[in-house]
Backbone bond lengths (Angstrom), bond angles and torsions (degrees), N, CA, C in turn:
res aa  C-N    CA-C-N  psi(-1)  N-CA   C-N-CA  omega(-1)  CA-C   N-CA-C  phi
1 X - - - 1.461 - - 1.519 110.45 -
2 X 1.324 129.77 -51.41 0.974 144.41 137.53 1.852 126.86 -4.19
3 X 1.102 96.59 -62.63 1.521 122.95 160.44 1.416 121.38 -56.41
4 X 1.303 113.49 -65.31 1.647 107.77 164.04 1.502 129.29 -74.35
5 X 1.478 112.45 7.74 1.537 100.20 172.47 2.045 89.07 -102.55
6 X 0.840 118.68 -12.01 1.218 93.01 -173.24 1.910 106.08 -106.23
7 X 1.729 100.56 24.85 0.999 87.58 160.17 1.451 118.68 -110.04
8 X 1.732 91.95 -15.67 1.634 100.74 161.39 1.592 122.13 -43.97
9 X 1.357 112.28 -45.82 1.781 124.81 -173.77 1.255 92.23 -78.17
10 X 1.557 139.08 -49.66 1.804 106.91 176.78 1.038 110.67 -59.25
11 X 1.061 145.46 -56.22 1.656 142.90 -147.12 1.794 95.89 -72.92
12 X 0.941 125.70 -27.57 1.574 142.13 -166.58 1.955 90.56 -70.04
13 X 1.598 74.04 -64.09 1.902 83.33 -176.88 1.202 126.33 -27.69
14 X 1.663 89.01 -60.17 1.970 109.22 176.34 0.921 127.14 -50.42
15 X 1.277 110.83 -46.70 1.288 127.90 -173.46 1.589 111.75 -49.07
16 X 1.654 97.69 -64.46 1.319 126.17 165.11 1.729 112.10 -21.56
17 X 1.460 103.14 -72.05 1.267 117.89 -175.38 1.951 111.74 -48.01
18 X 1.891 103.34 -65.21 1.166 87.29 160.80 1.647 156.09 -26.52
19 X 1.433 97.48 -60.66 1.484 109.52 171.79 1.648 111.85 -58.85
20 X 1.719 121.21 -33.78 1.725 102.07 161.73 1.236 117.61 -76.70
21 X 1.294 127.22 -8.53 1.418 99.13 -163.41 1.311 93.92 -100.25
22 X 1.851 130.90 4.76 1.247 129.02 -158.44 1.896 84.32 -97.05
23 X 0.825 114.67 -19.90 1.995 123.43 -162.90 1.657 85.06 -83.74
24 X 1.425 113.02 -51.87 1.491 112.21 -160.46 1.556 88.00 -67.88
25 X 1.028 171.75 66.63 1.570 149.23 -175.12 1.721 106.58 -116.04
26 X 1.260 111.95 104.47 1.602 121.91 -174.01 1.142 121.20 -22.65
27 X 1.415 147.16 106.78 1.252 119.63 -168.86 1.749 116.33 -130.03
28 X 1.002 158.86 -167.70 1.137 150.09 -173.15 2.007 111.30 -101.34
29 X 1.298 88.01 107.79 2.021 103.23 -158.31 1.828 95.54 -68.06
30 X 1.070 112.99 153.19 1.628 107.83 -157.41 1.931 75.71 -110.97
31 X 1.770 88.17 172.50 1.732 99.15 -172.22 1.274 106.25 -75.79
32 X 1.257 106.09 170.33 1.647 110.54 167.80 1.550 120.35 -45.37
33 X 0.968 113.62 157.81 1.773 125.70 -171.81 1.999 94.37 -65.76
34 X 1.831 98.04 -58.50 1.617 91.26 -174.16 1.381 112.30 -77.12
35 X 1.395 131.70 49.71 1.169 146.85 143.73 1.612 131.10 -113.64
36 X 1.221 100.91 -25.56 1.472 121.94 177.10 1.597 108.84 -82.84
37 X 1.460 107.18 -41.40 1.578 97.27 -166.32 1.761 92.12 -142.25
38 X 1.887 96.96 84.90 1.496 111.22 -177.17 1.707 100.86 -67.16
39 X 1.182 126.40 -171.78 1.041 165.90 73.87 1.186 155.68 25.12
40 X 1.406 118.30 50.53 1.946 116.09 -126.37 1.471 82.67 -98.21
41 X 1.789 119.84 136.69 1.259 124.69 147.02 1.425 100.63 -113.97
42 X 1.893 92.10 133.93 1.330 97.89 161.16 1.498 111.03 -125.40
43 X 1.504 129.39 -167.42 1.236 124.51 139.26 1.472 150.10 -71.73
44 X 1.409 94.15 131.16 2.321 73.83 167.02 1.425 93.74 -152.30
45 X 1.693 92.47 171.95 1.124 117.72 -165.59 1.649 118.75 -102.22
46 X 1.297 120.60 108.13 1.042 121.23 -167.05 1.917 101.84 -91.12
47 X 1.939 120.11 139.15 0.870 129.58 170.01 1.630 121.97 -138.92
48 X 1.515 97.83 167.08 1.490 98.03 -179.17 1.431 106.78 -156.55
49 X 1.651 107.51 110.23 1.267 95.77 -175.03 1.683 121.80 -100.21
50 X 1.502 129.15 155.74 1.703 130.25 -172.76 1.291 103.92 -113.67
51 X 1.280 128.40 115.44 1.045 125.64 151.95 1.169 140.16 -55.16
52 X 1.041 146.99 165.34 1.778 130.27 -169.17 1.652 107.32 -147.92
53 X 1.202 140.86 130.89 1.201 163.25 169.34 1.645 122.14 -53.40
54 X 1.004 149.64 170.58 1.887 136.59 155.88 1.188 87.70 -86.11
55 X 0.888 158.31 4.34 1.365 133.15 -154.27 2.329 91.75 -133.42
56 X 1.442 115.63 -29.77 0.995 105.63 164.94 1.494 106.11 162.98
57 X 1.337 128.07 -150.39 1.817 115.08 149.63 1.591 112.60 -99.08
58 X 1.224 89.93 153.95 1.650 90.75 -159.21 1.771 96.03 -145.15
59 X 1.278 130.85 64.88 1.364 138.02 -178.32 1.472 110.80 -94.07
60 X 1.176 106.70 146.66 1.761 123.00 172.97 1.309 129.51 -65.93
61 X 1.248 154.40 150.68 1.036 147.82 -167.77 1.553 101.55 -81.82
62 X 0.985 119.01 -3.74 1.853 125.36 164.13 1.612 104.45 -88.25
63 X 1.658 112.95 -41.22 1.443 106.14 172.99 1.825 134.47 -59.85
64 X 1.850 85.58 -31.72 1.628 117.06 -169.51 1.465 103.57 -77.54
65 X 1.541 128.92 -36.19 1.453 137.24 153.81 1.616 101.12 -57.62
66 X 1.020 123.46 -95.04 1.640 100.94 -168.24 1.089 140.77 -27.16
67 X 1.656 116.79 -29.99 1.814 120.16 161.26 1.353 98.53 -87.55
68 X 1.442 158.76 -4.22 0.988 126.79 126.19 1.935 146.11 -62.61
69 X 1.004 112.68 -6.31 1.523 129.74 169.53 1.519 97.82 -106.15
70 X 1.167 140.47 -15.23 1.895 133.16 167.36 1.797 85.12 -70.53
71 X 1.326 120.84 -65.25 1.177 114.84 -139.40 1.727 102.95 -77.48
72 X 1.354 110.14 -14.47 1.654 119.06 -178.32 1.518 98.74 -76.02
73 X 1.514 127.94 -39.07 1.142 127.98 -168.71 2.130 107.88 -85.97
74 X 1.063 96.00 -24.41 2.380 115.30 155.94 1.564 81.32 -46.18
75 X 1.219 97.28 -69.94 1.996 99.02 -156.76 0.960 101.68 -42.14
76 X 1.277 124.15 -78.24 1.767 130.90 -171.55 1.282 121.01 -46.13
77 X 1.397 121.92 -62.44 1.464 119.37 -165.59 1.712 110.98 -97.93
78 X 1.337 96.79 -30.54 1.807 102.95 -173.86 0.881 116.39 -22.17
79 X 1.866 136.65 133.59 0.955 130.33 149.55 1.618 119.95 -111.28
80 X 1.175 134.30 127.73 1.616 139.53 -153.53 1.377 119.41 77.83
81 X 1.077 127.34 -139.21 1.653 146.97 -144.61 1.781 93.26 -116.01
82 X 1.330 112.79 137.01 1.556 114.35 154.30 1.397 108.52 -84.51
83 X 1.217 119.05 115.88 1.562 133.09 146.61 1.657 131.08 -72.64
84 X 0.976 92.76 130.73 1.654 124.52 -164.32 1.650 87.74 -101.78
85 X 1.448 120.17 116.25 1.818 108.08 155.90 1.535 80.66 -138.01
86 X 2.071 90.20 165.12 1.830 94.70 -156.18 1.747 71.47 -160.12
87 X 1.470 111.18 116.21 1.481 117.65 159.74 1.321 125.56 -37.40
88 X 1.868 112.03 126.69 1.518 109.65 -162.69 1.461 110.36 -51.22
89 X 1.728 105.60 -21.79 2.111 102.06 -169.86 1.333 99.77 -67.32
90 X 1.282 153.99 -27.40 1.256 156.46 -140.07 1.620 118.86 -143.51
91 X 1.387 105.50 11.41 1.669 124.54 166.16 1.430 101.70 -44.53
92 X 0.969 135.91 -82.75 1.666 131.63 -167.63 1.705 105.84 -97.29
93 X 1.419 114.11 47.80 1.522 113.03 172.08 1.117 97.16 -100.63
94 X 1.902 121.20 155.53 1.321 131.90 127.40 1.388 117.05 16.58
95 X 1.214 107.56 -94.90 1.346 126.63 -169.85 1.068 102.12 -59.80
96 X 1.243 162.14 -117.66 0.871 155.47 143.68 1.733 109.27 55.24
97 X 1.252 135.21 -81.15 1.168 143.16 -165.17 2.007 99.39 -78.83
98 X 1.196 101.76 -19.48 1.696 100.49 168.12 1.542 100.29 -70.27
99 X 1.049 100.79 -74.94 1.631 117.61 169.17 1.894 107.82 7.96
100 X 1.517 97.21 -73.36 1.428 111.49 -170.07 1.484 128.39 -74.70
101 X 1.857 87.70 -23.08 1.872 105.90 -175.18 1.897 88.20 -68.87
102 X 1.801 107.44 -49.82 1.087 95.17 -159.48 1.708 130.47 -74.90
103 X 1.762 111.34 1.63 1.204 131.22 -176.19 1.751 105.19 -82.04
104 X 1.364 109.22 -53.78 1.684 139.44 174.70 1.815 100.44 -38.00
105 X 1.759 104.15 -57.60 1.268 118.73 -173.41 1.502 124.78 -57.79
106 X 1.619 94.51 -41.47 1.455 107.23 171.90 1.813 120.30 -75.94
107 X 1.124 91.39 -50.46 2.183 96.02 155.72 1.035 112.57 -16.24
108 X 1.425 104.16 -61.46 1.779 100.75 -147.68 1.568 85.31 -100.72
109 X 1.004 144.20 35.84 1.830 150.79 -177.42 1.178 92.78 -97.07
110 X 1.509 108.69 -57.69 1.378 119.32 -151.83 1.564 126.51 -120.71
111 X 2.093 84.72 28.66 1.455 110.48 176.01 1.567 131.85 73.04
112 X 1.424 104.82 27.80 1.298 112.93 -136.78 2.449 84.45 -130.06
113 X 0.985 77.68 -1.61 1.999 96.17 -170.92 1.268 104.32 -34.28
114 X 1.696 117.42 -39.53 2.035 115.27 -178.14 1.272 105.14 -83.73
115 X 1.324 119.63 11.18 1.351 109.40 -170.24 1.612 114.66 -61.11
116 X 1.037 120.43 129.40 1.357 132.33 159.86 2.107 124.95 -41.51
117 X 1.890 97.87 72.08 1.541 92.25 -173.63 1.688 111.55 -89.91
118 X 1.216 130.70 163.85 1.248 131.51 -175.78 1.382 115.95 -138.99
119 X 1.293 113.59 117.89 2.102 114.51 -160.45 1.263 91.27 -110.23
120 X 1.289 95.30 150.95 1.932 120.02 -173.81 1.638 96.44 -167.58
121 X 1.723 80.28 158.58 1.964 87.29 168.56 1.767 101.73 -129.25
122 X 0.835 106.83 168.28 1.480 128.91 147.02 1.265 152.74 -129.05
123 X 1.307 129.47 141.27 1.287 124.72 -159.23 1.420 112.25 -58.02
124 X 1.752 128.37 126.87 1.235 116.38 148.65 1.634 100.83 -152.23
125 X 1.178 104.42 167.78 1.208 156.10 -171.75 1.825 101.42 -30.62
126 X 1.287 128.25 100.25 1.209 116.13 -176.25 1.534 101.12 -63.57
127 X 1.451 102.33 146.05 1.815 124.75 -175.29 1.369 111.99 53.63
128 X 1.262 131.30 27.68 1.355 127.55 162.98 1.426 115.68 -84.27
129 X 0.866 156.13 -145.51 1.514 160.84 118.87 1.601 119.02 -76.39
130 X 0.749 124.89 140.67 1.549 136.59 -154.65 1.557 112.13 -179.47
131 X 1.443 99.06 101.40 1.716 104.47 169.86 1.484 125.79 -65.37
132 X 1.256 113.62 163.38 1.560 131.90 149.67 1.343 111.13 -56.80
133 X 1.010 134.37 123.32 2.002 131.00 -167.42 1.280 92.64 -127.26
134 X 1.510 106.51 105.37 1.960 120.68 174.81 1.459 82.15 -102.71
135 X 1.712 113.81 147.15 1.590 129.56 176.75 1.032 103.24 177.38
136 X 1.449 109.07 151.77 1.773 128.70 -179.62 1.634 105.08 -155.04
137 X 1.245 91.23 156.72 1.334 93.43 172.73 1.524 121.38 -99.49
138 X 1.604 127.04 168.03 1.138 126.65 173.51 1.374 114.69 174.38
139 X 1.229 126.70 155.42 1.497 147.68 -144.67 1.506 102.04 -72.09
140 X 1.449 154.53 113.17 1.280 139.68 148.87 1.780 118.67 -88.67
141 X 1.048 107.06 145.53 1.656 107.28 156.17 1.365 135.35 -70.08
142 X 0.959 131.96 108.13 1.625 147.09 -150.03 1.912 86.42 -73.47
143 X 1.092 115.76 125.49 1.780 110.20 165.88 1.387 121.48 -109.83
144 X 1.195 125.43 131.85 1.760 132.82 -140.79 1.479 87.09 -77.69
145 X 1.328 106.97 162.17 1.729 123.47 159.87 1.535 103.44 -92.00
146 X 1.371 116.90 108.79 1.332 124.84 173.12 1.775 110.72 -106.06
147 X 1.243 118.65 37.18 1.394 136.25 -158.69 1.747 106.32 -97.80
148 X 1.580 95.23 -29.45 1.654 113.06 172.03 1.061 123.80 -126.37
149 X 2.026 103.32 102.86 1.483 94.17 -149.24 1.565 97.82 -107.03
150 X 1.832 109.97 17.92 1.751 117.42 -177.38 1.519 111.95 57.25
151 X 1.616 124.93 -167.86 1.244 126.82 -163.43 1.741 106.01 -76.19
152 X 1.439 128.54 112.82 1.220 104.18 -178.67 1.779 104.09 -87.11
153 X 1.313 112.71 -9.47 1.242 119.23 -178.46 1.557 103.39 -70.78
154 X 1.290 138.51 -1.05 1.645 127.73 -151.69 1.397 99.31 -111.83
155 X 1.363 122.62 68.20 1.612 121.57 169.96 1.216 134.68 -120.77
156 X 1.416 106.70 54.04 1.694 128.53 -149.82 1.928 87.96 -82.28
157 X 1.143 94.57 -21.23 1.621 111.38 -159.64 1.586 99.22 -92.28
158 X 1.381 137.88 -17.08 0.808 135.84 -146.66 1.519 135.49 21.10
159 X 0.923 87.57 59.87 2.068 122.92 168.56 1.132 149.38 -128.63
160 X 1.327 130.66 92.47 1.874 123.01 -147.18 1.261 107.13 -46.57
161 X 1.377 92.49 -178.01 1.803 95.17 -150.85 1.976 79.81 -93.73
162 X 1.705 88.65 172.70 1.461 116.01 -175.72 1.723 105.77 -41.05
163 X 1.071 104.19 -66.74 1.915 110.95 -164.35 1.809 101.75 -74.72
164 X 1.273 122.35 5.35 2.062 107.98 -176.13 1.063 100.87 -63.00
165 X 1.498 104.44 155.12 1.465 115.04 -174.02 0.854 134.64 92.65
166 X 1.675 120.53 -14.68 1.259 120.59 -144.22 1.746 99.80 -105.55
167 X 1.540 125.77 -2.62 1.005 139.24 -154.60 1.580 90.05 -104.42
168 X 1.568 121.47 -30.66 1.325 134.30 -177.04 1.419 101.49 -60.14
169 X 1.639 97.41 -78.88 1.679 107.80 174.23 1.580 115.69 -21.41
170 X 1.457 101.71 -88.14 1.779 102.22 173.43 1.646 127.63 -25.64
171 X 1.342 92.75 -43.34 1.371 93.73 175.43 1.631 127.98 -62.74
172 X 1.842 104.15 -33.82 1.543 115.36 178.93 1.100 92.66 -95.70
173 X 1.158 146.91 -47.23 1.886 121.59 170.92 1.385 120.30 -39.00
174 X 1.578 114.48 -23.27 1.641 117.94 -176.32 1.350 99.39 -77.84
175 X 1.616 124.64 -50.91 1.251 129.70 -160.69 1.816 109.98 -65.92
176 X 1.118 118.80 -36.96 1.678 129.09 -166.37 1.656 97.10 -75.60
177 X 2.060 87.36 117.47 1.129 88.89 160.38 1.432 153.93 -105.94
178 X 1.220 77.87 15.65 1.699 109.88 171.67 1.335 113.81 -139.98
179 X 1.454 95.50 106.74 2.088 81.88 174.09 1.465 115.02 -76.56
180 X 1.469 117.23 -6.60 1.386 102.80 166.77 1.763 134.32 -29.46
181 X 1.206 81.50 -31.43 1.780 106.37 -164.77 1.491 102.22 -72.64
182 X 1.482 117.22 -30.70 1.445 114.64 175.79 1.528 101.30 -73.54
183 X 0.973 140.44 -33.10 1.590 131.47 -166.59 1.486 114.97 -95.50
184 X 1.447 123.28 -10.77 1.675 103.87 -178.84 2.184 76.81 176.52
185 X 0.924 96.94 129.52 1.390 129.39 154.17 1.533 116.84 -45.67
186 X 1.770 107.80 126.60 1.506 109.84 -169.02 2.157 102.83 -60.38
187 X 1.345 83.15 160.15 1.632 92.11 174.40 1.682 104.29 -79.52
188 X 1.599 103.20 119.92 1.513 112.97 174.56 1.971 100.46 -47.24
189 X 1.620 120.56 138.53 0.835 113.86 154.24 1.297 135.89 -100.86
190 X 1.561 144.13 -160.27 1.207 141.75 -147.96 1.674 99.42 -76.45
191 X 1.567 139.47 128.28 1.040 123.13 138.47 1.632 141.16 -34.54
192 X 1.247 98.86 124.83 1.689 87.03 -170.56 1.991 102.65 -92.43
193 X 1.727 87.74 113.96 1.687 99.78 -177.16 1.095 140.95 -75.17
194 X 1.724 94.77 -24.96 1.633 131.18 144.16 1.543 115.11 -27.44
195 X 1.158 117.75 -77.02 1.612 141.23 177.62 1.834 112.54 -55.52
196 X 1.584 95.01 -39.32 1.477 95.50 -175.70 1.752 115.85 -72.95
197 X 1.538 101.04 -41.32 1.432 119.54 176.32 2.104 102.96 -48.81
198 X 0.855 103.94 -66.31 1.590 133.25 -174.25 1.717 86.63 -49.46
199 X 1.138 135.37 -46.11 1.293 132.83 177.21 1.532 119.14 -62.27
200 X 1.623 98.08 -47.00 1.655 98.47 -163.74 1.397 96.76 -87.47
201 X 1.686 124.37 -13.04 1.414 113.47 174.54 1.771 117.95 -61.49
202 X 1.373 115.29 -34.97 1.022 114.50 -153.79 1.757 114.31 -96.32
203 X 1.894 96.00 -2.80 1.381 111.89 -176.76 1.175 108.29 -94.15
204 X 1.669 133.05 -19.84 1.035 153.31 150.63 1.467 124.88 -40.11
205 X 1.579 97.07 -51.19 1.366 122.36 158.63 1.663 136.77 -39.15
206 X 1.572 93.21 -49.96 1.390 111.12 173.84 1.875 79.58 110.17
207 X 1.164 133.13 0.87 1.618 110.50 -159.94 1.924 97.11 -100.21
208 X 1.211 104.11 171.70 1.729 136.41 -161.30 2.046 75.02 -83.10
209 X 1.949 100.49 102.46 1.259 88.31 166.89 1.661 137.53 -113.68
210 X 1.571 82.43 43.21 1.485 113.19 171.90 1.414 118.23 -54.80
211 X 1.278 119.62 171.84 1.749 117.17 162.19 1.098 103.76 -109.12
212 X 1.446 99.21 146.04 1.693 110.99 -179.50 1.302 121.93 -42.25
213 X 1.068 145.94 130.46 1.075 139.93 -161.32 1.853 98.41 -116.87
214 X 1.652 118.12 133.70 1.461 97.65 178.48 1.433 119.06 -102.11
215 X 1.225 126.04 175.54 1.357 147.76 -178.07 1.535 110.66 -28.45
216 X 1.375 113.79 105.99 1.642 128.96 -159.79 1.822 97.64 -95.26
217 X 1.350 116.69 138.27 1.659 111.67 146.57 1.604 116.22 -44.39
218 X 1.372 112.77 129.96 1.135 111.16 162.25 1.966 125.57 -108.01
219 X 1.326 110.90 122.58 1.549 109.10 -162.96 1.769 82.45 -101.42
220 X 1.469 95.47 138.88 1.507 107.47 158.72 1.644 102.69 -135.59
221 X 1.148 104.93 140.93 1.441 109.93 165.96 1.832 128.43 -130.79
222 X 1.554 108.59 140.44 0.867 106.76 -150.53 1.655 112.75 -94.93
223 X 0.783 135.71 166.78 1.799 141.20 165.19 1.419 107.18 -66.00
């Protein structure tokens, strides 16, 4: 009797053993998450169109703020030339030539005066309405669909599921404010030789060729 219960507990054992080492079973480890679910920059085209009046342009000081924050955001992200297009019916109108004084005006507001502008027309429709079309192009961050996130229960394999990560990604595509930065590395600028000289003098020296550092809070705490 004796004998058969302890053959019950080996076979139990094995068993045992089997079923972990069947969970542990080597399997092929998938790539990193920020390889699986990159980062897409593409282009787009940012626009803003003005309507214009017979009588001339005639915008609101809610209108006159919005082509100033279009043209602050040219500054920042723009990539190429601002284009100016102005419907062929209204090429040499009023409005029209306000239009451009008042785009030009805001440029150079916001330091922006060499900017590279580019004038065109397009065909429309005599006496229809037809805007002034200010637009540039520039780089956006593509943001992932994390909407299908597959079985998160399925890890027999011990391997995250298909979509992980992908909540990461979205999240750092939201944060970057320049996707430039994903495609090529800023241009190193000038060493300052000034600063470097002033360094190696004072190491020469034997002296601390730190920069002064100024007057710090001091925390003490007591027992």
């Amino acid at each position: 009797m004796k004998y058969k219960r302890h053959l019950v507990r080996s076979v139990g054992l094995t068993l045992l053993v089997s079923a972990v080492s069947a969970c542990s079973t080597p399997s092929t480890s998938t790539p990193p998450s920020i390889f699986k679910n990159k980062v897409q920059v593409a282009e787009s085209i940012e626009r803003l169109e003005l309507y214009t009046r017979p009588n001339g342009l005639e915008l609101s000081a809610r209108d006159q703020a919005a082509v100033s924050q279009f043209l602050q955001a040219y500054g920042h992200g723009g990539n190429g030339p601002l284009y100016i297009n102005v419907p062929s019916s209204a090429q040499a109108g009023l409005g029209s030539q306000q239009a451009q004084a008042l785009i030009r005006q805001n440029l150079s507001a916001i330091g922006l005066g060499g900017a590279a502008v580019q004038t065109g027309q397009y065909q429309a429709a005599y006496g229809s309405p037809a805007p002034v079309v200010v637009s540039y192009r520039t780089l956006k961050t593509i943001p992932q669909d994390c909407r299908h996130l597959g079985d998160m229960t399925d890890t027999f394999a011990n391997q995250p599921y298909d979509n992980f990560g992908c909540f990461h990604t979205a999240n750092l595509a939201a944060m970057i404010g320049d996707p430039r930065q994903l495609l090529e590395p800023y241009a190193m600028t000038i060493p300052d030789s000034q600063r470097r000289q002033t360094v190696y003098d004072k190491y020469i020296k034997g002296e601390n060729p730190a920069s002064a550092q100024p007057d710090r809070q001091q925390v003490s705490v007591e027992d």
